[in-house]
C-alpha positions as CSV (number, residue, x, y, z in Angstrom):
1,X,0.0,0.0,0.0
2,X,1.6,3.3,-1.2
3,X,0.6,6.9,-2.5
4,X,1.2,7.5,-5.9
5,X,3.8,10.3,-5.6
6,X,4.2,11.3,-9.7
7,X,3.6,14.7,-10.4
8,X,2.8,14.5,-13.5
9,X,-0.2,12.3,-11.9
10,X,-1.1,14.8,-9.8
11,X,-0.9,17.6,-12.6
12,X,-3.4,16.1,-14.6
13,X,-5.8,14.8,-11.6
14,X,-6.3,18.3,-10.0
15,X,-7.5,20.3,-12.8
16,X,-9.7,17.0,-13.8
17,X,-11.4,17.0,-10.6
18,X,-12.0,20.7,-10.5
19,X,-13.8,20.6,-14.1
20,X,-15.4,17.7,-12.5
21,X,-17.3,19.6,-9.5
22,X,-17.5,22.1,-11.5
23,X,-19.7,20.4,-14.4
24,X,-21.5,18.3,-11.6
25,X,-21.9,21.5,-9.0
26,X,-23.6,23.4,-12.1
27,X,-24.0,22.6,-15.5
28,X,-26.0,19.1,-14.7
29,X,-22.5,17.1,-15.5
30,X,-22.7,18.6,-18.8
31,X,-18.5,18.3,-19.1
32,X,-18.9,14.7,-18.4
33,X,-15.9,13.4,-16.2
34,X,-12.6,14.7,-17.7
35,X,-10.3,13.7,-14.8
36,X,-9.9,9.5,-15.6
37,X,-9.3,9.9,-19.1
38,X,-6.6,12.7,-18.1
39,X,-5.2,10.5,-14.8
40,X,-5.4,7.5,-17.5
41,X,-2.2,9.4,-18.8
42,X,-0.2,8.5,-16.2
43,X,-1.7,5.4,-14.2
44,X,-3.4,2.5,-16.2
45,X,-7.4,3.2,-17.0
46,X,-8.8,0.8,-14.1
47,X,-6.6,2.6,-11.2
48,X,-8.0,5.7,-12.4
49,X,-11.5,5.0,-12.5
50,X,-10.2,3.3,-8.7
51,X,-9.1,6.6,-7.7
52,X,-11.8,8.8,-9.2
53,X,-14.9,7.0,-7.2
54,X,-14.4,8.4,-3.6
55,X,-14.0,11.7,-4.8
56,X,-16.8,11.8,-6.6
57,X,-18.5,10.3,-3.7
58,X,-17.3,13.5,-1.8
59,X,-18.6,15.5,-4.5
60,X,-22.0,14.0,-4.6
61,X,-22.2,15.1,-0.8
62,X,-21.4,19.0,-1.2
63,X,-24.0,18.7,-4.6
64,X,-26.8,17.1,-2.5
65,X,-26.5,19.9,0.1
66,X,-26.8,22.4,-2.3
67,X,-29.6,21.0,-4.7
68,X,-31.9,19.2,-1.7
69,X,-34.9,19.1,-2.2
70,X,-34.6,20.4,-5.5
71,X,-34.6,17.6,-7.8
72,X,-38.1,16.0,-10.0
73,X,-39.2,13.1,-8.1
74,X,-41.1,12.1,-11.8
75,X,-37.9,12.1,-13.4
76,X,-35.9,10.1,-10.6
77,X,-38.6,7.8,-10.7
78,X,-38.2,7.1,-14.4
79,X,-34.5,6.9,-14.7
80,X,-33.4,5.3,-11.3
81,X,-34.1,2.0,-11.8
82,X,-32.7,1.9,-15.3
83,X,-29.7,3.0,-13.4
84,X,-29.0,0.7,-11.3
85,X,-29.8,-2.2,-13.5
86,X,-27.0,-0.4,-16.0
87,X,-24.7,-0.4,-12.4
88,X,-25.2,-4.3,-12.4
89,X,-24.3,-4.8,-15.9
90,X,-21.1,-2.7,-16.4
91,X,-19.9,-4.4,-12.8
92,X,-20.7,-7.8,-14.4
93,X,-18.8,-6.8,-17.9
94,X,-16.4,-5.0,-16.2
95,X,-13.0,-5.7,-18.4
96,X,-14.5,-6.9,-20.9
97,X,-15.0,-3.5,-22.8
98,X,-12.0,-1.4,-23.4
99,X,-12.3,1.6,-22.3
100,X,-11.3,3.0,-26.1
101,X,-14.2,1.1,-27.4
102,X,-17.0,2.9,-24.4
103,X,-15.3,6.0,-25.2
104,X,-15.6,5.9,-28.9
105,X,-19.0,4.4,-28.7
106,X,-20.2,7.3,-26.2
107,X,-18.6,10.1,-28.3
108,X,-20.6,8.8,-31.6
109,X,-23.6,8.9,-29.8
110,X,-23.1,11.8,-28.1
111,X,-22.1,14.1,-31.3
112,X,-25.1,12.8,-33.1
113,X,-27.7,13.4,-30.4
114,X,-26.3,17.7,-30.6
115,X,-25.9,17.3,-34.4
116,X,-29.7,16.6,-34.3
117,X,-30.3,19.4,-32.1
118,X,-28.4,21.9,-34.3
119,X,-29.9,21.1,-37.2
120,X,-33.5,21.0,-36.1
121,X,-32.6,24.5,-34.5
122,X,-30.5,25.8,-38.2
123,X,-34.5,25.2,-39.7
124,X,-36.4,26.7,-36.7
125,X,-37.9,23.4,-35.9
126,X,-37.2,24.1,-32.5
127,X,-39.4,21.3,-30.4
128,X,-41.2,21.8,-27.3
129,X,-40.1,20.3,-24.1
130,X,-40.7,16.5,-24.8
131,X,-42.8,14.6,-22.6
132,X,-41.5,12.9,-19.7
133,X,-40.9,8.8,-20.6
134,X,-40.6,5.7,-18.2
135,X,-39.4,4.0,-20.8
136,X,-37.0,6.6,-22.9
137,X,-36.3,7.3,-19.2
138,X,-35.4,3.7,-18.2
139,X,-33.2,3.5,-21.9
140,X,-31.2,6.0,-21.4
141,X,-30.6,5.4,-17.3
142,X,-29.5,2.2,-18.1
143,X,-26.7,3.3,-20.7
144,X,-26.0,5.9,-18.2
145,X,-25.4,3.3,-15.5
146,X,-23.7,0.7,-17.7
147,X,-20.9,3.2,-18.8
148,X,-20.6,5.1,-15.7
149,X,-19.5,2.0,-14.1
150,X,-17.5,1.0,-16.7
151,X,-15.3,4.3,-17.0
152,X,-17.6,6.9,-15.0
153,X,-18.9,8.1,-18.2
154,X,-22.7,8.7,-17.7
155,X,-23.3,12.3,-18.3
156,X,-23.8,12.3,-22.0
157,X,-26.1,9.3,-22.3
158,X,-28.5,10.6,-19.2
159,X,-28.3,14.4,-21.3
160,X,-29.7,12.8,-24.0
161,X,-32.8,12.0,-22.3
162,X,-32.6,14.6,-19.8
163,X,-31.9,18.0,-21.7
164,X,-35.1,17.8,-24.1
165,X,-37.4,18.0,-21.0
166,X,-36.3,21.0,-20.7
167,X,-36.8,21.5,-17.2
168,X,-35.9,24.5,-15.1
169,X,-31.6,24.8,-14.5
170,X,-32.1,24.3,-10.8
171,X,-34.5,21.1,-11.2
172,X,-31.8,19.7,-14.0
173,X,-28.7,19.8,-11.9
174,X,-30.7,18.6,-9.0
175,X,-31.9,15.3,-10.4
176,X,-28.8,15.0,-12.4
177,X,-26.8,15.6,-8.7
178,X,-29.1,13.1,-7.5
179,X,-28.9,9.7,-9.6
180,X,-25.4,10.4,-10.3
181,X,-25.0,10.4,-6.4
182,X,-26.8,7.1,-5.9
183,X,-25.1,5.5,-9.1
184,X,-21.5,6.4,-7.1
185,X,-22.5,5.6,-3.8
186,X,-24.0,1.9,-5.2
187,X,-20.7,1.6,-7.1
188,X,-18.5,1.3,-3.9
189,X,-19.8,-2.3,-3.5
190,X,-18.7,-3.8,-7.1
191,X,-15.9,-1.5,-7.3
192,X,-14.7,-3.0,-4.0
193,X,-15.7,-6.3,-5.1
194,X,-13.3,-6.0,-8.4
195,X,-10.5,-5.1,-6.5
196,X,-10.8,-1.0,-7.6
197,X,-10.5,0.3,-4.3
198,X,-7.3,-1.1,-2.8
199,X,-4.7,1.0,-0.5
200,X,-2.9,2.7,-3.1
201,X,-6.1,4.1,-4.4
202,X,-7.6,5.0,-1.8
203,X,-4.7,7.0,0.0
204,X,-4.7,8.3,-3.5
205,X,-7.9,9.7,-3.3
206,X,-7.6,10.7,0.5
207,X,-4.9,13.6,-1.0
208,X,-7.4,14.7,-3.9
209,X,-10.4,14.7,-1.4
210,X,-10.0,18.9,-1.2
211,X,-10.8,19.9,-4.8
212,X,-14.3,18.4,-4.7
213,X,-16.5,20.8,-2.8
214,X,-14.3,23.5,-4.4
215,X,-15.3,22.6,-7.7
216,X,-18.8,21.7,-6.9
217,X,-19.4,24.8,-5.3
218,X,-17.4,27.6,-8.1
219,X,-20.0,25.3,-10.6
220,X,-23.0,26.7,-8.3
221,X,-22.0,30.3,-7.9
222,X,-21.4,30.1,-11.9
223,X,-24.8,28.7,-13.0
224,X,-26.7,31.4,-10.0
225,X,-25.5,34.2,-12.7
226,X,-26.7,33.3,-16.1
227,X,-30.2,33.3,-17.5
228,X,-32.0,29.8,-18.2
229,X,-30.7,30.3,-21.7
230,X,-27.1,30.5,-20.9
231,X,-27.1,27.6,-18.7
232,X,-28.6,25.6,-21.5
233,X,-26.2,27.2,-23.8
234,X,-23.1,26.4,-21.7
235,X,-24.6,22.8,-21.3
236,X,-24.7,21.7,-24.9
237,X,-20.8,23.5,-25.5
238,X,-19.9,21.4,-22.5
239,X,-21.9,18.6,-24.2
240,X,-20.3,19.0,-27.8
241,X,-16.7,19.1,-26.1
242,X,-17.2,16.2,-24.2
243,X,-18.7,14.3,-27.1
244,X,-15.3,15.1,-29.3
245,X,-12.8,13.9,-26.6
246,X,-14.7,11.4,-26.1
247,X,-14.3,10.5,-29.9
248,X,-10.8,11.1,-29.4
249,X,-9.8,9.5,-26.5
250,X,-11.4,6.2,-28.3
251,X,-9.4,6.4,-32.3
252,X,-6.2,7.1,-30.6
């Protein structure tokens, strides 16, 4: 059991977690989770999705005490249990994707989902909210779960479903805050059962503990000062980024 003393480790990991919180504090995880694929740099992929789980865990805490309360109980009934069935999968397949393959797969889907958007919105076919589904809900959750576990990739799969309802900014990071909270929190048990959480990640994550409420909280006093529009912009930019990384990360 050691601490991972490279600081090149360390160089990548802190400005990772702070876009993290920041993303997950206010823009409904709309930057996805940039930190593994940046740790995965300089540790292998598995020790950095290891590392990455307790301080998301942390995070999840200082989102919840911001956003309680605030979240659609609709919506977290819809998408929950799709979820956690996604959770049991990915622990299940765990190793047997790469994590180039989720990644690629992820980015594809990702890209398409804003391409659509754009180009209904070029034409001025700009939809009205869309209706609340169980079952697109359920999909989507599912994928969420399945690749969060895998690589702690949810974000863009749940936005998919999520960002058409167009529900109020507070109500989105809320119930965004929320499942992702439970899906990290129910993680701890496969993660600990595959081995992810030995000493060396853990003591790991102990040292990056500090950045979480810092970025979870800059994220919440950024989104208090922009109009509903702005949020939504800044969402689908964070969205469009994450998408090409994504894509990127997975071809090279």
């Amino acid at each position: 059991m050691s601490l991972i003393t490279d600081p090149w480790f360390y160089a990548l990991a802190i400005p990772g977690f702070l876009i993290n919180g920041i993303s997950k504090g206010g823009f409904a995880s709309g930057a996805g989770n940039v930190a593994v694929p940046l740790m995965a740099q300089a540790v292998p992929a598995p020790q950095a999705v290891g590392i990455a789980l307790p301080v998301l865990c942390v995070m999840d805490v200082a989102g919840l005490r911001a956003w309680w309360g605030k979240w659609s109980a609709r919506e977290m009934r819809a998408i929950l249990p799709g979820g956690l069935m996604g959770l049991v999968a990915g622990a299940l397949l765990f190793g047997l994707f790469s994590a180039r393959g989720i990644s690629l797969m992820l980015g594809l889907i990702t890209l398409g989902f804003l391409a659509r958007a754009l180009w209904q919105k070029a034409r001025g076919l700009l939809p009205p909210p869309a209706p609340p589904s169980a079952v697109r809900g359920g999909f989507w959750a599912a994928v969420s779960g399945f690749t969060s576990t895998i690589a702690h990739a949810g974000g863009p799969p749940l936005a998919i479903y999520m960002y058409p309802l167009k529900l109020d900014r507070q109500t989105l990071a809320a119930t965004t805050t929320v499942f992702f909270g439970v899906m990290n929190y129910a993680k701890l048990v496969p993660y600990w059962w595959l081995g992810l959480l030995d000493g060396t990640n853990i003591l790991t994550s102990l040292v990056l503990l500090p950045i979480a409420p810092i970025g979870v909280y800059i994220g919440i006093w950024l989104q208090s000062r922009i109009t509903d529009r702005a949020f939504y912009n800044v969402v689908y930019v964070l969205l469009a980024v994450t998408g090409a990384k994504l894509v990127w990360d997975g071809l090279t």
